[in-house]
C-alpha positions in Angstrom: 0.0 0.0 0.0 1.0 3.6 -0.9 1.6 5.9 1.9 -1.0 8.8 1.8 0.9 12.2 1.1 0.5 14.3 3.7 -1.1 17.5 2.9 1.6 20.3 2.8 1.0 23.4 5.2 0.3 27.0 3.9 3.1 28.3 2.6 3.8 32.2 3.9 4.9 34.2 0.9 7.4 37.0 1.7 8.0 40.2 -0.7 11.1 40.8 -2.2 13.9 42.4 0.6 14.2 45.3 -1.5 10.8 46.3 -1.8 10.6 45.8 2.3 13.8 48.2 2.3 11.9 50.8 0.2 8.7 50.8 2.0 10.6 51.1 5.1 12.7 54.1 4.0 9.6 55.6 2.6 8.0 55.3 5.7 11.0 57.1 7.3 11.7 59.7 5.0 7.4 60.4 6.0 8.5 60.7 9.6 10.8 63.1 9.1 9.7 65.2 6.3 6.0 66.4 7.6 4.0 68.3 5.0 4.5 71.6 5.2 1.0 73.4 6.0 -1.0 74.0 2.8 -1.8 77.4 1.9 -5.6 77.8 2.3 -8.0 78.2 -0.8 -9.5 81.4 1.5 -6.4 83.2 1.8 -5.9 83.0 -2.2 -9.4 83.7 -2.8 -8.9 86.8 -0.3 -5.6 88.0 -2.2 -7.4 88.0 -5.4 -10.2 90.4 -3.8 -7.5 92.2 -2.3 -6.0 92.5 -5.9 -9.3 93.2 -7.9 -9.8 96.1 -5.1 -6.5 97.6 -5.2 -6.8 97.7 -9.0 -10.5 99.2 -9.0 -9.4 102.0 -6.1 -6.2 102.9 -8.7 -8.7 103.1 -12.3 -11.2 105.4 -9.8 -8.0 107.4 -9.1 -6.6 108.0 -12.5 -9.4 107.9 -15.1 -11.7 110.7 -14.2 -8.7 112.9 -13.5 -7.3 112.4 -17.0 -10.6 112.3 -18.9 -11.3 116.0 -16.6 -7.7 117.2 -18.0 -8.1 116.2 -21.6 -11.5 117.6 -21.6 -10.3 120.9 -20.0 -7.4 121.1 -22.8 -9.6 120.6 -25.4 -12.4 122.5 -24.5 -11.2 124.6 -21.3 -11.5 128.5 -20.3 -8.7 130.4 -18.5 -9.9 133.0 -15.9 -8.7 134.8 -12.8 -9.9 133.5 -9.9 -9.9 134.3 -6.2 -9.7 131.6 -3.1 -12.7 132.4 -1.1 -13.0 129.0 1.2 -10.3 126.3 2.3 -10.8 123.7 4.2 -9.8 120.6 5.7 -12.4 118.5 7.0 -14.0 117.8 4.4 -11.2 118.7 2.3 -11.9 121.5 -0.4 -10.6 125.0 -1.8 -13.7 127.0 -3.1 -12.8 129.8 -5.7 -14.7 132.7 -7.0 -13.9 133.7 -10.8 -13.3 137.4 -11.4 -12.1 137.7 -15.3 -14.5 135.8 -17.2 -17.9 135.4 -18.4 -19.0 133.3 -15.5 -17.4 136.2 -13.2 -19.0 135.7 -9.9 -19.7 132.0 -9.8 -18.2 130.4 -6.8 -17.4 126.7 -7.3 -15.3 123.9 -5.8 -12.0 123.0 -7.0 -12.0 119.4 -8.7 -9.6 117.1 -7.1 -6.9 115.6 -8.7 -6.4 112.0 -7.5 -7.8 113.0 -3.9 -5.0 116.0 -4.1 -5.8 119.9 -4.5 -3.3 122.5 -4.4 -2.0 124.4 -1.4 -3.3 128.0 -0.8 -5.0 130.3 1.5 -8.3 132.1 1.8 -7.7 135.5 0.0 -4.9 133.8 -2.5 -5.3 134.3 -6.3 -5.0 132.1 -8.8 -5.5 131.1 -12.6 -8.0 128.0 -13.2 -9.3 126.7 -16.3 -13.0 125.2 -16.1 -15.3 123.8 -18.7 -17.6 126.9 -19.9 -20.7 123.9 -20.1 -20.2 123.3 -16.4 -17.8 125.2 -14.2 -17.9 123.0 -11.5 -15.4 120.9 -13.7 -12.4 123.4 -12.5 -8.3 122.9 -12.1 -5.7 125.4 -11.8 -4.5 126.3 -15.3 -0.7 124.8 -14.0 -2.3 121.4 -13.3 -3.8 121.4 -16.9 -0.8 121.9 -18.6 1.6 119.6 -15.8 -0.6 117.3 -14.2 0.9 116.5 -10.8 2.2 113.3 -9.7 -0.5 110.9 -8.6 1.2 109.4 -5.6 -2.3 107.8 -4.3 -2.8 106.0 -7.6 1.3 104.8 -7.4 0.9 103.5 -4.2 -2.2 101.7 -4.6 -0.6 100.2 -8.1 2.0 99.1 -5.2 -0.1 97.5 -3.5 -2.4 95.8 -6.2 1.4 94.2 -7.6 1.8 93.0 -4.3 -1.3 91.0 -3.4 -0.9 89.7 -7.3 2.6 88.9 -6.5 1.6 86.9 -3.3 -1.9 85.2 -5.1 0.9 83.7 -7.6 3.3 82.5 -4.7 0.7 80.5 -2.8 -0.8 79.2 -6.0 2.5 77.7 -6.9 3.5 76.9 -3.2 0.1 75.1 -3.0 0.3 73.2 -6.0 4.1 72.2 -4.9 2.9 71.0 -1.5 0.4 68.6 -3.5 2.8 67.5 -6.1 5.4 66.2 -3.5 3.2 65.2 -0.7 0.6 63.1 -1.2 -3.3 63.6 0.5 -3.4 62.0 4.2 -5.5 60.0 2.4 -3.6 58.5 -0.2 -0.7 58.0 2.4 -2.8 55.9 4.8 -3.7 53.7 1.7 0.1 53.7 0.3 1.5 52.7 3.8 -1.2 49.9 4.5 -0.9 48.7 1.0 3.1 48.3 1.5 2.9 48.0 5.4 2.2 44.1 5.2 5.7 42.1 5.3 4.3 38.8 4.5 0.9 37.3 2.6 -0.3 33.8 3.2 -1.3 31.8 0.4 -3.1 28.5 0.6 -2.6 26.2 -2.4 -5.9 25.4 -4.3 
């Protein structure tokens, strides 16, 4: 009689040393290499208002103030004209024109960029206005040499820097994700290559 063959145990398969040795240092190289924090989707999303503001605040700066100076070359009256008002709070010089047809008519000084010139009550002056409405008045020297419009150059400032910084934490984010996976995807990659050995059972 033939002996019956005993049935062989369950083999345990082991993976391969080196991809042991790799999971092992990837694992490491985890535990010391935290993900840096990731830059929030609100902060971006709040730099790009910030931007979008900045940039509205410096077009409300410079556009009416040219289109007023173009107009006033184009179109504009010289006259003599006599400071009869200044003020600070609110801010304004109001003028009284002596040496033209509209002699007589007090008006407000437009503002150019937030910025008037500095004079006195009493003080005299040239000014150029637009004959259809002379409440659209500048000195004559602002006319012909508009002055430097320091709020519009600092807000440009600022508008370059919130772009500036939307760019670095879109590129900082998207590096973060490139080279660090989710906490998801982690968990999953170190419990799919935690496991040193699989049983198998024969068939």
């Amino acid at each position: 009689m033939t002996k019956k063959k005993k049935k062989r145990p369950a083999k345990q398969y082991q993976l391969p040393p080196h991809i042991t040795r790799s999971s092992e240092r990837a694992a490491e190289a985890r535990a010391w290499r935290p993900r840096p924090p990731l830059p929030p989707r609100r902060l971006i999303l709040s730099m790009i208002g910030l931007c979008l503001l900045s940039i509205g605040i410096v077009l409300s700066l410079t556009l009416p103030s040219h289109f007023l100076v173009e107009d006033l070359r184009s179109r504009g009256v010289s006259a003599a004209a006599t400071v009869v008002g200044v003020d600070s709070k609110p801010k304004y010089v109001k003028v009284r024109l002596v040496s033209s047809p509209k002699a007589g008519t007090r008006v407000k000084l437009w503002d150019y960029a937030g910025m008037l010139p500095e004079t006195e009550a009493g003080a005299s002056m040239i000014v150029t206005y637009d004959p259809e409405d002379p409440s659209r008045i500048l000195t004559q020297s602002w006319v012909k040499d508009p002055p430097i419009n320091l709020p519009a150059y600092g807000t440009s400032a600022l508008a370059a820097f919130f772009l500036l910084g939307t760019v670095a934490l879109v590129f900082r984010r998207r590096w973060v994700l490139r080279n660090w996976p989710s906490d998801v995807s982690v968990a999953g990659s170190a419990k799919a290559h935690g496991s040193t050995s699989v049983r198998l059972t024969k068939p």
